[in-house]
N, C-alpha and C positions, 0 to 999 in steps of 0.2 A: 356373368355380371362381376367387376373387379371390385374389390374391396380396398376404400381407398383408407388409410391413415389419417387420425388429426395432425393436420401442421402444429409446426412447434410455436410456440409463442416468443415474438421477440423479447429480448433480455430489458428488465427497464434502465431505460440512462442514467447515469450515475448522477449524483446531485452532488454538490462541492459547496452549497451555499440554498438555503429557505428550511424550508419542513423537508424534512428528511436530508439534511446536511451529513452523512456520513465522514464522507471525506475533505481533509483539509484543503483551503485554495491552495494556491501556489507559490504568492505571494507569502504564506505564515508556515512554509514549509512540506507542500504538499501529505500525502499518508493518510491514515483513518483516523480520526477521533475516538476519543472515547467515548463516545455517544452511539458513532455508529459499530465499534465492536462488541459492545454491548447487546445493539440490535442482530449483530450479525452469530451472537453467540447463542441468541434468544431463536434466531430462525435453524440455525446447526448446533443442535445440543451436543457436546461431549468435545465442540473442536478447544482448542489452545488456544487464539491468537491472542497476541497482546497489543498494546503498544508502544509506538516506537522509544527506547530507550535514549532520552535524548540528555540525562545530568551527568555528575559526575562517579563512576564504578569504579571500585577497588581492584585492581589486576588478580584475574584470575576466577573473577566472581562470576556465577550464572548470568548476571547481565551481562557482562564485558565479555563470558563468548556469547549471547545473543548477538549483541552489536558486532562482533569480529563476523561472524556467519554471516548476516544481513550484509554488510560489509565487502565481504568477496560475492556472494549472491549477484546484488545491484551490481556490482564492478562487468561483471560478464554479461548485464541485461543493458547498462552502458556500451559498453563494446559492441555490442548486436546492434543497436539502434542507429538510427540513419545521422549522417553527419551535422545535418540541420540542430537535431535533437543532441546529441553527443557535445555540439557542443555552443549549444546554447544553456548559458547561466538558471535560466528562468524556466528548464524545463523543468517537467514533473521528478523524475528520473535524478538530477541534479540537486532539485530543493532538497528532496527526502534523503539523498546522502548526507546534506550539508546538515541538517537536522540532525541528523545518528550520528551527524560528528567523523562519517567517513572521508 
C-alpha cells in the first residue's frame, strides 16, 4: 500500500484593492503598502522589508543606496520581462520604478 503526500495548498491571490489590500494598484504606483508590510512582517518575524523609498534622500545615505540597489534589481527584472510588459507605461514592473524614482 503507497503512502500518498498532502498536496500543497495553492498560494492565495494577491489583493491590490478590498480587505486585505497589501499591495498598491497600479495606477498609484504599484509595490506594497504599508499596511500590507506590516502584515507581512507580523506573518515572518525577524524579515526586513520596508517600504518603497519614494522622497527626497541625501547622497550617500542608507536610503539613496536602498533605492540605487532596488534600482539595478528592477532594471534586470525589466529586461527579463516580455516586450508587451517592457514596454508598457502602466505596467506593474514600470509604475514601481517610476515610484522609487528609478
Amino acid at each position: 500500500m503507497a503512502v500518498t503526500k498532502p498536496r500543497k495548498q495553492a498560494k492565495p491571490i494577491r489583493k491590490t484593492t478590498g480587505k486585505g489590500g497589501n499591495y498598491r494598484p497600479t495606477s498609484s504606483g504599484a509595490g506594497m503598502t504599508k499596511k500590507g508590510v506590516k502584515a507581512y512582517k507580523k506573518a515572518n518575524p525577524g524579515s526586513k522589508l520596508k517600504t518603497a523609498v519614494t522622497g527626497k534622500v541625501k547622497k550617500g545615505s542608507k536610503a539613496a543606496k536602498r533605492r540605487k540597489s532596488y534600482c539595478a534589481r528592477s532594471l534586470g527584472q525589466l529586461k527579463k520581462s516580455s516586450a508587451k510588459t517592457r514596454n508598457d507605461p502602466n505596467s506593474r514592473i514600470r509604475q514601481a520604478r517610476k515610484r522609487w524614482k528609478c
